[in-house]
KOLKOLNU-115050 format. One record per residue: residue in three letters; x, y, z of N, C-alpha, C, O in turn; residue number from 1. Coordinates in steps of 0.001 Angstrom, whole numbers, plus 500000, padded with zeros to 6 digits. Layout:
<nodes>
<node aa="Ala" n_X="X" n_Y="Y" n_Z="Z" ca_X="X" ca_Y="Y" ca_Z="Z" c_X="X" c_Y="Y" c_Z="Z" o_X="X" o_Y="Y" o_Z="Z" i="NUM"/>
...
</nodes>
This chain:
<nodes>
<node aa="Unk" n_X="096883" n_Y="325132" n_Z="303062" ca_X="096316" ca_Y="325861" ca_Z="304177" c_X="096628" c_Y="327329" c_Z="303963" o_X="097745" o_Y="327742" o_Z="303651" i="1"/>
<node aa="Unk" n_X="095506" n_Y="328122" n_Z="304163" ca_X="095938" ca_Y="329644" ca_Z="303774" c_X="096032" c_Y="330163" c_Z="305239" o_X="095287" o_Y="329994" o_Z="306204" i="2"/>
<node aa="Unk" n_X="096957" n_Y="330709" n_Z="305117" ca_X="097191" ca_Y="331977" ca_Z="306994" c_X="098092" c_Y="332641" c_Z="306519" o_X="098891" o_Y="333017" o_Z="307376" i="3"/>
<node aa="Unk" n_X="098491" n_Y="333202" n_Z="304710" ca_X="099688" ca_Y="334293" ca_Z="304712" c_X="100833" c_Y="334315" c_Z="304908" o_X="101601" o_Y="335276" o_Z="304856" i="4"/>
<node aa="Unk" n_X="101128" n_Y="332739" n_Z="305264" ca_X="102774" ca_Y="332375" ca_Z="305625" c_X="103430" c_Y="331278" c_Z="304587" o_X="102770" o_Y="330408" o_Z="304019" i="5"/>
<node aa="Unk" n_X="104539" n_Y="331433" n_Z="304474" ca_X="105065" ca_Y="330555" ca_Z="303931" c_X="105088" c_Y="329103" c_Z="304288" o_X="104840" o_Y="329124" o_Z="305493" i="6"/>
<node aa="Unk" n_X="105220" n_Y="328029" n_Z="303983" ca_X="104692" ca_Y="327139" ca_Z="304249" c_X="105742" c_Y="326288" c_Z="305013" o_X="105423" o_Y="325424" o_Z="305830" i="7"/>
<node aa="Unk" n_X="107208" n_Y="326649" n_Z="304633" ca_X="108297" ca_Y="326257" ca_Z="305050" c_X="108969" c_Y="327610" c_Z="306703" o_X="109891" o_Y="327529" o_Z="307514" i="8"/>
<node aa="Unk" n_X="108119" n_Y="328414" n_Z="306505" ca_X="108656" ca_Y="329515" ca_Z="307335" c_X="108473" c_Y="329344" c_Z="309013" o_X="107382" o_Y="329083" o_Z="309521" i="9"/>
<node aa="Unk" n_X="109549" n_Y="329507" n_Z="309682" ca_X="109524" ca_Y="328760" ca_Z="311076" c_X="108197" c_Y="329659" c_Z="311566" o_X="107950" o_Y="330786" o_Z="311134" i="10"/>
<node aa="Unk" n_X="107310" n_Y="328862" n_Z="312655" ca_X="106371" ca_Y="329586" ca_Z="313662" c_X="106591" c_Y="329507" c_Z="314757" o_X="106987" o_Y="328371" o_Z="315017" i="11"/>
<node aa="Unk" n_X="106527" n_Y="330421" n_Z="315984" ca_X="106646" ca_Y="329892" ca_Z="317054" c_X="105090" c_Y="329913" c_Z="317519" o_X="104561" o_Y="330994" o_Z="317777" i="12"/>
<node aa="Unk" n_X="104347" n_Y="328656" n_Z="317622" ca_X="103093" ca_Y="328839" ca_Z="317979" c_X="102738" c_Y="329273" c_Z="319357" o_X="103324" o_Y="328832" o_Z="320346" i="13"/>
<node aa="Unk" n_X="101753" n_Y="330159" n_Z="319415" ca_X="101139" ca_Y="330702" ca_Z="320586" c_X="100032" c_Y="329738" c_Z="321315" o_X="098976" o_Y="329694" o_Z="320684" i="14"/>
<node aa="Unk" n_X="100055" n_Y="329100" n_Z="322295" ca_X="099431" ca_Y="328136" ca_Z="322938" c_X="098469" c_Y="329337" c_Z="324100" o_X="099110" o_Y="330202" o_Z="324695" i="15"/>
<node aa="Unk" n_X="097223" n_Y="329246" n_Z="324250" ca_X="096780" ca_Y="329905" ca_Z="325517" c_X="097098" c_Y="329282" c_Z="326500" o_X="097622" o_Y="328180" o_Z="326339" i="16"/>
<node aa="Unk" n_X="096875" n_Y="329800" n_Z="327828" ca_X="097167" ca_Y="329345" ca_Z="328991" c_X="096419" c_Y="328235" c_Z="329461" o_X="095213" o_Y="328391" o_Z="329274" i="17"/>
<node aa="Unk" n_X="096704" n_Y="327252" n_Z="329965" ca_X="095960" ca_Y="325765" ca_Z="330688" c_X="095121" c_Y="325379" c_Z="329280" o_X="093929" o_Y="325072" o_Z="329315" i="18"/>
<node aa="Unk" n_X="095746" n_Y="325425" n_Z="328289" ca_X="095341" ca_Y="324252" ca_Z="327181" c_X="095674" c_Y="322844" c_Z="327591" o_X="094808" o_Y="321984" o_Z="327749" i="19"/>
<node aa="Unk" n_X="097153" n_Y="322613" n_Z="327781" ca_X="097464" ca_Y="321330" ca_Z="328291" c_X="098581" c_Y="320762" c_Z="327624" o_X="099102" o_Y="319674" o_Z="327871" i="20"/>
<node aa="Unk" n_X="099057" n_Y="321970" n_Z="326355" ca_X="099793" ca_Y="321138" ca_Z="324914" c_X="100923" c_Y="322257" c_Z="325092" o_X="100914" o_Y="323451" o_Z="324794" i="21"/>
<node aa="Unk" n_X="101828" n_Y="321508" n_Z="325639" ca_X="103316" ca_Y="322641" ca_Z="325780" c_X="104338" c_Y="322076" c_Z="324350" o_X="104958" o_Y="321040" o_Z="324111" i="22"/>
<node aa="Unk" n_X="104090" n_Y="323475" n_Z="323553" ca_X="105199" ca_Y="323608" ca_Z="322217" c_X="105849" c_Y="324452" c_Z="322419" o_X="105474" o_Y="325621" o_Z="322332" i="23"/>
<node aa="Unk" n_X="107031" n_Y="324080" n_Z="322754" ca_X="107712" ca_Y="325289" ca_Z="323120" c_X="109650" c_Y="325205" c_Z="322483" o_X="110753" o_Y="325088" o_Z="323017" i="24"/>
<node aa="Unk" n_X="109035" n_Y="325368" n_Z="320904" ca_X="110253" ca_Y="325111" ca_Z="319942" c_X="109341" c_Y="325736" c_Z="318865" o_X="108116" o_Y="325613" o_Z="318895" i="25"/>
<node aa="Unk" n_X="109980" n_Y="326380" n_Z="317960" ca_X="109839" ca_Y="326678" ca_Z="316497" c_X="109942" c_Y="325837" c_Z="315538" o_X="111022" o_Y="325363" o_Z="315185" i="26"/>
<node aa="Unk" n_X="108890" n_Y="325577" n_Z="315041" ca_X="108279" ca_Y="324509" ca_Z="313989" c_X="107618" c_Y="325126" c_Z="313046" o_X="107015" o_Y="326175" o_Z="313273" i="27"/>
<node aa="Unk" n_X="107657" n_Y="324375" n_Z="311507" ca_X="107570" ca_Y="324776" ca_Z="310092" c_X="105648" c_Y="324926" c_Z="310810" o_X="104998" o_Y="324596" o_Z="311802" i="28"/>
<node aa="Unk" n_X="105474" n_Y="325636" n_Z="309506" ca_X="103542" ca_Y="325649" ca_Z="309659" c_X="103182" c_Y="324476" c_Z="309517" o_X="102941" o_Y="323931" o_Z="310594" i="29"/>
<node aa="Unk" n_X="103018" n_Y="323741" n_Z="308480" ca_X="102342" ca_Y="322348" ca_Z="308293" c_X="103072" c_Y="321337" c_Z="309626" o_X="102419" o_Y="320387" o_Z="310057" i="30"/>
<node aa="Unk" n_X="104451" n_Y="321653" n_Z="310194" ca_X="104958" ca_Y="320476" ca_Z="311279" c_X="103826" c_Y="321138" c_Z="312947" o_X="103293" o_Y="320502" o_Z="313857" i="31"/>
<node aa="Unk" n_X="103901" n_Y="322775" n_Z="312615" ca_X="102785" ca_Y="322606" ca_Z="313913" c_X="101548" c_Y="322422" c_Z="313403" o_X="100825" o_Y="322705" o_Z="314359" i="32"/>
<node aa="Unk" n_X="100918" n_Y="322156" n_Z="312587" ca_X="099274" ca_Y="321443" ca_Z="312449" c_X="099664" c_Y="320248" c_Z="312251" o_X="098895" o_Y="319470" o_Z="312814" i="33"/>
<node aa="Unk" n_X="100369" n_Y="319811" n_Z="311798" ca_X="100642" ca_Y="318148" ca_Z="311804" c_X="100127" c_Y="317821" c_Z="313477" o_X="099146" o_Y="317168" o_Z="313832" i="34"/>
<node aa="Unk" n_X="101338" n_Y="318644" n_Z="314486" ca_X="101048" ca_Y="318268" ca_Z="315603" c_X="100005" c_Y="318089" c_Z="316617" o_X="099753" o_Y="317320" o_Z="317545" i="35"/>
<node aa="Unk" n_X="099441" n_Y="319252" n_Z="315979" ca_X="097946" ca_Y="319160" ca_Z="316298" c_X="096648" c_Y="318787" c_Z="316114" o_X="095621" o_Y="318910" o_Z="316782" i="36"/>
<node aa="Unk" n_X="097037" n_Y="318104" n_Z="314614" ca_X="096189" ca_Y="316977" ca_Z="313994" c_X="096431" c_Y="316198" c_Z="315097" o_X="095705" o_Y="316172" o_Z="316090" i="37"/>
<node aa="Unk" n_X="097449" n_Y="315554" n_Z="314940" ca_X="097735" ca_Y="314148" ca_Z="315855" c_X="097510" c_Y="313957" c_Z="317093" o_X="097385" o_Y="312827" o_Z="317566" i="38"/>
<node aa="Unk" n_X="097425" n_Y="315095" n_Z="317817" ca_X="096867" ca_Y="315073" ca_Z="319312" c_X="095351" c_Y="315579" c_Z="319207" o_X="094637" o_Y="315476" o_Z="320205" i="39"/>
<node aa="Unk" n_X="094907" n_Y="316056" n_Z="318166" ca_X="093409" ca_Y="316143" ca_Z="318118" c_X="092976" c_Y="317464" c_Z="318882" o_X="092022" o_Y="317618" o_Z="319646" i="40"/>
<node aa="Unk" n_X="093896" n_Y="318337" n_Z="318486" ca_X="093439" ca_Y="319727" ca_Z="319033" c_X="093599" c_Y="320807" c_Z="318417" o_X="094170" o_Y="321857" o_Z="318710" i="41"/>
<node aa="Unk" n_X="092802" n_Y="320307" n_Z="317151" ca_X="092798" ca_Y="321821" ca_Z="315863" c_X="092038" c_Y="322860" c_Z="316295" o_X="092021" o_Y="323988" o_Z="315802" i="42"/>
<node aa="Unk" n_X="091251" n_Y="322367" n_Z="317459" ca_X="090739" ca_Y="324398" ca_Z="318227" c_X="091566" c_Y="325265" c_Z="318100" o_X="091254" o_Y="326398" o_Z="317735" i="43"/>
<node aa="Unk" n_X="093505" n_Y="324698" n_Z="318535" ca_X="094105" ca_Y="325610" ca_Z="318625" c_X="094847" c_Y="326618" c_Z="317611" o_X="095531" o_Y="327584" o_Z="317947" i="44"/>
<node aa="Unk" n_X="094535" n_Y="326143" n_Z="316159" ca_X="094902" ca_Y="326580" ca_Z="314693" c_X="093774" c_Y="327827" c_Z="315039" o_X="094305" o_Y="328937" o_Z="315049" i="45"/>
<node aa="Unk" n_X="092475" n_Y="327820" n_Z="315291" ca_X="091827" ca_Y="329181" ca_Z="315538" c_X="091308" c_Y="329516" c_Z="316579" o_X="090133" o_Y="329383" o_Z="316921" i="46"/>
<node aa="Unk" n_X="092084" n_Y="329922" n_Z="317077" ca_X="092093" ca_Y="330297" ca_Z="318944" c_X="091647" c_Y="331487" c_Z="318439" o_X="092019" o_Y="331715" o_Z="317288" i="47"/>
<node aa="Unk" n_X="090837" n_Y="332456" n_Z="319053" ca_X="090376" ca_Y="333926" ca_Z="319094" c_X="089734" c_Y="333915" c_Z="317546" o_X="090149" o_Y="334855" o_Z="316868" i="48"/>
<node aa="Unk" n_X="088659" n_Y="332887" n_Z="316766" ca_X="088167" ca_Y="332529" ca_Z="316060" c_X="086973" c_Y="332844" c_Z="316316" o_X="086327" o_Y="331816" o_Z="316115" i="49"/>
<node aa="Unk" n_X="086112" n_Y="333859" n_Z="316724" ca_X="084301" ca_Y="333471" ca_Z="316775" c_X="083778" c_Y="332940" c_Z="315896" o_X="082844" o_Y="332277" o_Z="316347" i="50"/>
<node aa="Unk" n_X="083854" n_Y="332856" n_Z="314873" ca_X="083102" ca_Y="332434" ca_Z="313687" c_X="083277" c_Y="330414" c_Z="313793" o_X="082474" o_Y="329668" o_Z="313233" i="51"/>
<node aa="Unk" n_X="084059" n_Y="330091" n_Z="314331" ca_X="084120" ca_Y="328813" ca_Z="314371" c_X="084278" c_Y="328116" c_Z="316020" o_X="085260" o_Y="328024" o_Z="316758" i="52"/>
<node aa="Unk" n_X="082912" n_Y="327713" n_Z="316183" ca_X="082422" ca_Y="327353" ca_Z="317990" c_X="081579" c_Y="326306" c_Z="317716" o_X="080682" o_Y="326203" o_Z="318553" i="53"/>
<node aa="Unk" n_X="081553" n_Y="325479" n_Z="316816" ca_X="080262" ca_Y="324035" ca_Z="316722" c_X="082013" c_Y="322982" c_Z="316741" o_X="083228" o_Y="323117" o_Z="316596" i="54"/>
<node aa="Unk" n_X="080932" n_Y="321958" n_Z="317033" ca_X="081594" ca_Y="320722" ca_Z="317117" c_X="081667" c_Y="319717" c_Z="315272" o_X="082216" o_Y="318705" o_Z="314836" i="55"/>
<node aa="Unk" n_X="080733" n_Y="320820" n_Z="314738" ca_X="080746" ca_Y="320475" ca_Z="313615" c_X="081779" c_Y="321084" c_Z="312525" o_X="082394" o_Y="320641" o_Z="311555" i="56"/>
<node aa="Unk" n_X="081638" n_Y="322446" n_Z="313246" ca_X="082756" ca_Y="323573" ca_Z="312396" c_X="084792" c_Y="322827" c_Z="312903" o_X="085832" o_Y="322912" o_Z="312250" i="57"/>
<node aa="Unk" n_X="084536" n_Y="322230" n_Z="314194" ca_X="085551" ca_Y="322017" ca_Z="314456" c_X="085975" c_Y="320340" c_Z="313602" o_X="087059" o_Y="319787" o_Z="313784" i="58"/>
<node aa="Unk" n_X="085154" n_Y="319913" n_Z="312928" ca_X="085588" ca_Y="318268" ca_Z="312164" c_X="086072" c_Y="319175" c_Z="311207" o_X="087289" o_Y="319330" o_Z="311097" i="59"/>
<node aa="Unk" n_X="085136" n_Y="319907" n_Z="310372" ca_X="085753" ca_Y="320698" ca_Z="308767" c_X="087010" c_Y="320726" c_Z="309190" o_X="087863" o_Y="319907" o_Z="308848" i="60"/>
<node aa="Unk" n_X="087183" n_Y="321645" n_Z="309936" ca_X="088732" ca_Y="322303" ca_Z="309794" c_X="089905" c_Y="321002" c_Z="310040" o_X="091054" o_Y="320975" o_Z="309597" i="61"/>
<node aa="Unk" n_X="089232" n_Y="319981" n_Z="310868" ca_X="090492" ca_Y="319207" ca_Z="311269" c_X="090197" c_Y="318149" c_Z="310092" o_X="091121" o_Y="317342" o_Z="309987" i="62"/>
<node aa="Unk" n_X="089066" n_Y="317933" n_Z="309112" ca_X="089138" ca_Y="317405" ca_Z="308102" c_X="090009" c_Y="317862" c_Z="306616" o_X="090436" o_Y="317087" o_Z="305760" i="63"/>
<node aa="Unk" n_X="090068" n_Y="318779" n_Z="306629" ca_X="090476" ca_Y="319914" ca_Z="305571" c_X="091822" c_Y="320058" c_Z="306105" o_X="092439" o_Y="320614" o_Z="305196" i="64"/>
<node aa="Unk" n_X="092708" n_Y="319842" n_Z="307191" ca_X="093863" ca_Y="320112" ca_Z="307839" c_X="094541" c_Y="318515" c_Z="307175" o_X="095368" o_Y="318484" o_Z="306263" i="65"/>
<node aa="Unk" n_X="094055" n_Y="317450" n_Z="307769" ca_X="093855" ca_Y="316450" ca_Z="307213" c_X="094183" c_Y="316195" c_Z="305905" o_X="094954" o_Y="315316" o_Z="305518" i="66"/>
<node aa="Unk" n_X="093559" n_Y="317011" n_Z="305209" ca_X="093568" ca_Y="316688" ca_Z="303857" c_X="094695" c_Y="317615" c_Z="303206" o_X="095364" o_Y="317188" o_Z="302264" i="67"/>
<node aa="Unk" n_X="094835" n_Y="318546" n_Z="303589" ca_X="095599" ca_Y="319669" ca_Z="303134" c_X="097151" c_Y="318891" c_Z="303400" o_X="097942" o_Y="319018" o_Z="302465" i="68"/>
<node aa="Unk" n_X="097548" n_Y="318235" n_Z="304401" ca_X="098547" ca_Y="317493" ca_Z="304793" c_X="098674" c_Y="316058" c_Z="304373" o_X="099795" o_Y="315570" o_Z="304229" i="69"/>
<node aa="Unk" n_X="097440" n_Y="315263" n_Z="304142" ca_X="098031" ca_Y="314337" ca_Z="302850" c_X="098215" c_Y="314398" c_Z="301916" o_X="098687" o_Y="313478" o_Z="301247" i="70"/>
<node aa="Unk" n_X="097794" n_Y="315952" n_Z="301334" ca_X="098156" ca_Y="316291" ca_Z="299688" c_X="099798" c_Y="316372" c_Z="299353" o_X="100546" o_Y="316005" o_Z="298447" i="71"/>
<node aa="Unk" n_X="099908" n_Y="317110" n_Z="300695" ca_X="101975" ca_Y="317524" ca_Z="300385" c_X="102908" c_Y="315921" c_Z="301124" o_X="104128" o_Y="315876" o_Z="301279" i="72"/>
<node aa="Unk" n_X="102137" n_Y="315016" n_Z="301396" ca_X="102966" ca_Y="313461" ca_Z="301568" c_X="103888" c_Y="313914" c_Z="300504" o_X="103553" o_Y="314469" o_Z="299457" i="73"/>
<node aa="Unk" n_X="105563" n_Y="313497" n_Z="301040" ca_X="106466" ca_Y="313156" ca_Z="300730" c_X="106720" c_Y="311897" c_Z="299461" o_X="107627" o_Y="311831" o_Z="298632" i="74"/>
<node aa="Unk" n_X="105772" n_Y="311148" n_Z="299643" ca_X="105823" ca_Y="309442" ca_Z="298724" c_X="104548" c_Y="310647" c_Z="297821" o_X="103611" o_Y="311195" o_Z="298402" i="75"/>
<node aa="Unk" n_X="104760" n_Y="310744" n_Z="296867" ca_X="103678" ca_Y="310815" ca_Z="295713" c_X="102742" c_Y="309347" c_Z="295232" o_X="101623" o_Y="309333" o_Z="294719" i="76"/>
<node aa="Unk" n_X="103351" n_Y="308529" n_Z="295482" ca_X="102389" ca_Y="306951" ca_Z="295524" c_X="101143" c_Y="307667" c_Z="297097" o_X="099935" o_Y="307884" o_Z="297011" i="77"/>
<node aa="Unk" n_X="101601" n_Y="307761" n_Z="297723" ca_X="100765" ca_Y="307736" ca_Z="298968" c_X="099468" c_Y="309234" c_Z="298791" o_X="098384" o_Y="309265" o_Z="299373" i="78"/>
<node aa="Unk" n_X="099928" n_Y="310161" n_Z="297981" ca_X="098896" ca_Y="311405" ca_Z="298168" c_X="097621" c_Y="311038" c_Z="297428" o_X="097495" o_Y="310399" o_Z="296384" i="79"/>
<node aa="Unk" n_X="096635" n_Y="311634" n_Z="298273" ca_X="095415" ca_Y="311558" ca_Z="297407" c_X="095070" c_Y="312012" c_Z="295618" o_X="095725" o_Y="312938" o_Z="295140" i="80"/>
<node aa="Unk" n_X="094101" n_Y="311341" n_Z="294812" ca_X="093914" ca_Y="311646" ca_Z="293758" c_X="092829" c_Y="313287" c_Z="293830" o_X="092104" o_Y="313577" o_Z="294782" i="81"/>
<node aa="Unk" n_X="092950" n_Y="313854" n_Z="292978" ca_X="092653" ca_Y="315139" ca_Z="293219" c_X="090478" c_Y="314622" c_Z="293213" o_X="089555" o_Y="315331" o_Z="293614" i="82"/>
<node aa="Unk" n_X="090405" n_Y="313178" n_Z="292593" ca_X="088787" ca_Y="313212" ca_Z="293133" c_X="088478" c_Y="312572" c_Z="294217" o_X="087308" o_Y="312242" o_Z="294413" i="83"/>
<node aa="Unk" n_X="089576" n_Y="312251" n_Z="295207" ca_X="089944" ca_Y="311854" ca_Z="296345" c_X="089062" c_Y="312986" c_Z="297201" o_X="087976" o_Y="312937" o_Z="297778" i="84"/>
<node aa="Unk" n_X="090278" n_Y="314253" n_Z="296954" ca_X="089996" ca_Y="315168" ca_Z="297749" c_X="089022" c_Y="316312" c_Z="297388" o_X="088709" o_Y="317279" o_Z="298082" i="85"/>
<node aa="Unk" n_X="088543" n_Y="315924" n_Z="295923" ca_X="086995" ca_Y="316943" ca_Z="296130" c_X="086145" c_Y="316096" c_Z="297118" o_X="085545" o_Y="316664" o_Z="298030" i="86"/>
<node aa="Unk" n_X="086089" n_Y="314936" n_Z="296977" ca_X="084716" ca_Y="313699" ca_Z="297322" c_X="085233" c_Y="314289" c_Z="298768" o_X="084585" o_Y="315335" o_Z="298770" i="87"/>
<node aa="Unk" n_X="085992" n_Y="314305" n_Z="300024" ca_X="086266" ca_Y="314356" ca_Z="300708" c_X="085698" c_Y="315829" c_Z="301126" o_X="084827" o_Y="315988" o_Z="301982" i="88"/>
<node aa="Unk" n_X="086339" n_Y="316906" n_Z="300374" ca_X="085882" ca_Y="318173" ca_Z="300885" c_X="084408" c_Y="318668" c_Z="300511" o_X="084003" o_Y="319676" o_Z="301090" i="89"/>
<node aa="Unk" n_X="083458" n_Y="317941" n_Z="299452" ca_X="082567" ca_Y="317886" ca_Z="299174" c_X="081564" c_Y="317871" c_Z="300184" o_X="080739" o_Y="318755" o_Z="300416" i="90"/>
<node aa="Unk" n_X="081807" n_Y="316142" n_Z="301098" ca_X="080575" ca_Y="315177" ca_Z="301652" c_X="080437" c_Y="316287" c_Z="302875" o_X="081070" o_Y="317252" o_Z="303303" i="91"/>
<node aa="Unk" n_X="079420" n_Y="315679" n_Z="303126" ca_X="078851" ca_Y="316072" ca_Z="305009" c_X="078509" c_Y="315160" c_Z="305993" o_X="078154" o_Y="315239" o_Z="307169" i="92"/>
<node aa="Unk" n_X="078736" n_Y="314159" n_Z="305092" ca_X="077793" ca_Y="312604" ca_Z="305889" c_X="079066" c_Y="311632" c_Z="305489" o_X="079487" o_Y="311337" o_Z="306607" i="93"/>
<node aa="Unk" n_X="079742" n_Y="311104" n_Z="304734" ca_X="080095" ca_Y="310345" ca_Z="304395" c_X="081815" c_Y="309949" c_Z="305031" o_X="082470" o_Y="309043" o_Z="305546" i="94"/>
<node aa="Unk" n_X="081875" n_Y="310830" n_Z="304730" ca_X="083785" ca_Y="310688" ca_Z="305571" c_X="084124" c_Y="311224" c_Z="307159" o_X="084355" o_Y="312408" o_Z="307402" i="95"/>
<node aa="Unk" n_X="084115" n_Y="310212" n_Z="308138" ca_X="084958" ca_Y="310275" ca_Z="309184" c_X="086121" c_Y="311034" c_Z="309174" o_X="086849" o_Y="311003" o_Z="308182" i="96"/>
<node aa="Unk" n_X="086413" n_Y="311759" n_Z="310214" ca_X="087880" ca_Y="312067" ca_Z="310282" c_X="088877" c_Y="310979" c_Z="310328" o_X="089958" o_Y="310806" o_Z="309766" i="97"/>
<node aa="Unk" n_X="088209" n_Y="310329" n_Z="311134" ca_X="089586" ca_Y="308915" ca_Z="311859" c_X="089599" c_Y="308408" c_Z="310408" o_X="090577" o_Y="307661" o_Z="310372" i="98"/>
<node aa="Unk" n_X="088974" n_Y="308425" n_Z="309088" ca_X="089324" ca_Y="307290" ca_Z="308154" c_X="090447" c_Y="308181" c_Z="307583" o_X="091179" o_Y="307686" o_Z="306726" i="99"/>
<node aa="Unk" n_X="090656" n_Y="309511" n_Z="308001" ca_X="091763" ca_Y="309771" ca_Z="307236" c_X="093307" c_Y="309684" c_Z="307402" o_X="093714" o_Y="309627" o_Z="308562" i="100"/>
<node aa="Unk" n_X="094115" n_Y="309669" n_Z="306511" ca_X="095642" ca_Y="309384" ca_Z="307397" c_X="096148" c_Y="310474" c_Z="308350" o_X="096254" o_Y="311699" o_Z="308294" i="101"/>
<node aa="Unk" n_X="096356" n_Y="309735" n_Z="309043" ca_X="098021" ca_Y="310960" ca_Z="310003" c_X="098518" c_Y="310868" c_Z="309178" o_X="098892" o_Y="309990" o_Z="308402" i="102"/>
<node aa="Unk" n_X="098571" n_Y="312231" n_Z="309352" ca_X="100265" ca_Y="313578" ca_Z="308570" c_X="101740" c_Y="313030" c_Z="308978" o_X="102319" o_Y="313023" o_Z="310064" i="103"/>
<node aa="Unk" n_X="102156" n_Y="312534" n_Z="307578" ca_X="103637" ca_Y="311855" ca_Z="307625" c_X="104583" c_Y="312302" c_Z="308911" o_X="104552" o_Y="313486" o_Z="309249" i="104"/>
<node aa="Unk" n_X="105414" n_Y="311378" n_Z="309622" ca_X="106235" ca_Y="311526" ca_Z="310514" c_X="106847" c_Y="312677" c_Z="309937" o_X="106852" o_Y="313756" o_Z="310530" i="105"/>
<node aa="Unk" n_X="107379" n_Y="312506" n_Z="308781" ca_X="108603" ca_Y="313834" ca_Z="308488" c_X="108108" c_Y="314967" c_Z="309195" o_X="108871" o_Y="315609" o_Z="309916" i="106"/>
<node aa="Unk" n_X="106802" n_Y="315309" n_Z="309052" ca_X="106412" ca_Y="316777" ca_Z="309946" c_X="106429" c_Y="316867" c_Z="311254" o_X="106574" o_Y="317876" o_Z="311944" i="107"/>
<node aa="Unk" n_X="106292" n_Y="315899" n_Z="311535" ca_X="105975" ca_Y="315517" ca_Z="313435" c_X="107610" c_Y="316399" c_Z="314072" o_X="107663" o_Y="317120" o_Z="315068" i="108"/>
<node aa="Unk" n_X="108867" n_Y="316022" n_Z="313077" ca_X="110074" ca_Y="316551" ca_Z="313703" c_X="110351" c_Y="317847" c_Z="312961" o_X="111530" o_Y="318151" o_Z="312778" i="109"/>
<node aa="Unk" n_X="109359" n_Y="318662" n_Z="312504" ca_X="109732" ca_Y="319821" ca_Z="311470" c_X="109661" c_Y="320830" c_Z="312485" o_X="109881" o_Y="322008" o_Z="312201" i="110"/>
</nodes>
C-alpha cells in the first residue's frame, strides 16, 4: 500500500465525525486497514478523496487492500502466488471481494 509511511510506523487514524467506527489507539498502517477491511469501511482509508465516489471505485480499493494484506500473511504457505495476484488485480468481472481472505489476526491487535 503506498501513503509515504512506513509500514511498521504507528498511526493515529483520523476518523470523521458520526462515521460510527471509534479507533481511538495507535495502530501500525496495515493493523489500521486490516481493521477496516474487516468491518468493511475502506471509505475511510480515503476520506477527503474526490477522485474516488463510485461504489465501484470503492470494491478496487477494498480489493487491492485485500490483496496488499494477504501478500505480507505471516505463514508464507498461506500468501498468494504472484499470478494469484495479477489475475486478481487484473479482472473486473471475475473476483468478489468476499472470496478474498481476512487480513491475519496478527494485525487486528497491531
Amino acid at each position: 500500500m503506498i501513503c509515504c509511511r512506513r509500514c511498521q510506523e504507528p498511526v493515529t487514524p483520523v476518523m470523521p465525525e458520526g462515521q460510527g467506527m471509534e479507533i481511538d489507539e495507535t495502530v501500525t498502517l496495515f493493523g489500521w486497514a486490516a481493521q477496516l477491511v474487516v468491518a468493511r469501511r475502506t471509505e475511510l482509508m480515503l476520506h477527503g478523496d474526490a477522485d474516488v465516489n463510485t461504489a465501484e471505485d470503492m470494491e478496487r480499493v477494498e480489493r487491492f487492500t485485500r490483496v496488499a494484506l494477504w501478500c505480507i500473511e505471516p505463514n508464507p504457505l498461506l500468501r498468494p502466488t504472484i499470478h494469484q495476484v495479477v489475475q486478481i488485480l487484473e479482472t473486473n468481472d471475475g473476483v468478489k471481494v468476499q472470496a478474498l481472505p481476512d487480513p491475519p489476526d496478527c494485525y487486528m491487535e497491531s
